[in-house]
C-alpha positions as CSV (number, residue, x, y, z in Angstrom):
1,X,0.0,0.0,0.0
2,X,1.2,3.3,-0.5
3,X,0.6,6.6,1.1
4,X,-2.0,7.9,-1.7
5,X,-4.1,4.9,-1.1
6,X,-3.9,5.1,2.9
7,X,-4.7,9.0,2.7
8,X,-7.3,8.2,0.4
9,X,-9.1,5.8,2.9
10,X,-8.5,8.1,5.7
11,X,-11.0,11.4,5.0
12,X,-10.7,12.9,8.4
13,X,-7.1,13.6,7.4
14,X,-6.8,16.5,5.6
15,X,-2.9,16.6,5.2
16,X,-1.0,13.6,4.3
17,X,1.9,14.8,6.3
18,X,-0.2,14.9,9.5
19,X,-1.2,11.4,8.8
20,X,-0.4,9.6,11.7
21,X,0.1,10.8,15.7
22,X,-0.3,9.1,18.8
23,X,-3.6,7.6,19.8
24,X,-4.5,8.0,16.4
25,X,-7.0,5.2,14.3
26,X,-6.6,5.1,10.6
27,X,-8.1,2.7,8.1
28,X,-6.0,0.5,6.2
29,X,-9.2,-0.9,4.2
30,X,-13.0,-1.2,3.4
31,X,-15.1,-2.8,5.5
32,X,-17.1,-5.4,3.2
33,X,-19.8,-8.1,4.2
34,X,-20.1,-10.9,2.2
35,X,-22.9,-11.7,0.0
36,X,-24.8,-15.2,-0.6
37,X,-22.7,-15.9,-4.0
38,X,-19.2,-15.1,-2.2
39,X,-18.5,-19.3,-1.6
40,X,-15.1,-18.3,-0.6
41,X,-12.1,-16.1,0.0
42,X,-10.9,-16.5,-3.6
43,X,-14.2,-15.2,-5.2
44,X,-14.1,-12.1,-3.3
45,X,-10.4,-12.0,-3.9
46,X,-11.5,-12.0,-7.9
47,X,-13.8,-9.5,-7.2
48,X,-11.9,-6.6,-5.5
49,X,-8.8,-7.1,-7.7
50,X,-6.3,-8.7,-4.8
51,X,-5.2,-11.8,-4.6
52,X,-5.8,-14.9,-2.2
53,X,-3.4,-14.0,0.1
54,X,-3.9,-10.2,0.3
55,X,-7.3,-11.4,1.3
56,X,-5.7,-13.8,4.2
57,X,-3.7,-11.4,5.6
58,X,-6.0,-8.4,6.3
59,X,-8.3,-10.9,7.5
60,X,-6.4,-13.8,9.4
61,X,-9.5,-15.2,11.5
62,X,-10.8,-16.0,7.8
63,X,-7.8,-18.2,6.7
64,X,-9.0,-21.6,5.8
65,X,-12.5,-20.7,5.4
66,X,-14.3,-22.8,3.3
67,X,-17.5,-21.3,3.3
68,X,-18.3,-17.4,3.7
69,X,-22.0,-16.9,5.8
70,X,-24.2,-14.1,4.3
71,X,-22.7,-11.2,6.3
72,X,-19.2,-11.6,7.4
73,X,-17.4,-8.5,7.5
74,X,-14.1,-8.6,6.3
75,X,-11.2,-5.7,5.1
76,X,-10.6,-5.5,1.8
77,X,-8.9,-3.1,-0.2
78,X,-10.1,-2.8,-4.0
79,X,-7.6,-2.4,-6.8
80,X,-9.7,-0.7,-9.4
81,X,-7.3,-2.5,-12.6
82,X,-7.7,-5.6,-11.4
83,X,-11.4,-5.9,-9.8
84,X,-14.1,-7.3,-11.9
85,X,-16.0,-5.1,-14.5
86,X,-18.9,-7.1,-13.9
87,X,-20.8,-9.1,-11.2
88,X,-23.4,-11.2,-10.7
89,X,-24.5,-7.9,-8.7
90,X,-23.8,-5.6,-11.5
């Protein structure tokens, strides 16, 4: 990840040189809950553009999952060039 992309995910900072201070939170992802047609990790991989085990390690109480209920929230972090143009959603 690189500074554009944390700043970007981070609205309440309006400075990218006052980024992070002490105490501070910051996001390092979206916060995405799964839908009925996401069977698995690699599927919503596929979908955001990032692969298996980007997926795994911003969400390590996932890894191994082999089925995804209707709501889990997970962090993802979309790569626009590599996400799907279309989904069953779309």
């Amino acid at each position: 990840m690189d500074w554009i992309l944390l700043w970007s995910l981070n609205a309440k900072v309006f400075h990218p040189d006052y980024l992070v201070y002490s105490q501070q939170n910051i996001s390092v992802g979206h916060v995405y809950r799964s839908e009925l047609a996401d069977v698995g990790l690699d599927v919503v991989a596929a979908r955001f553009g990032m692969t298996l085990s980007q997926v795994v390690e911003m969400n390590f109480n996932l890894a191994g999952a082999a089925f995804l209920p209707k709501g889990q929230r997970m962090c993802v972090v979309p790569n626009s060039c590599k996400g799907m143009k279309q989904t069953i959603y779309s």
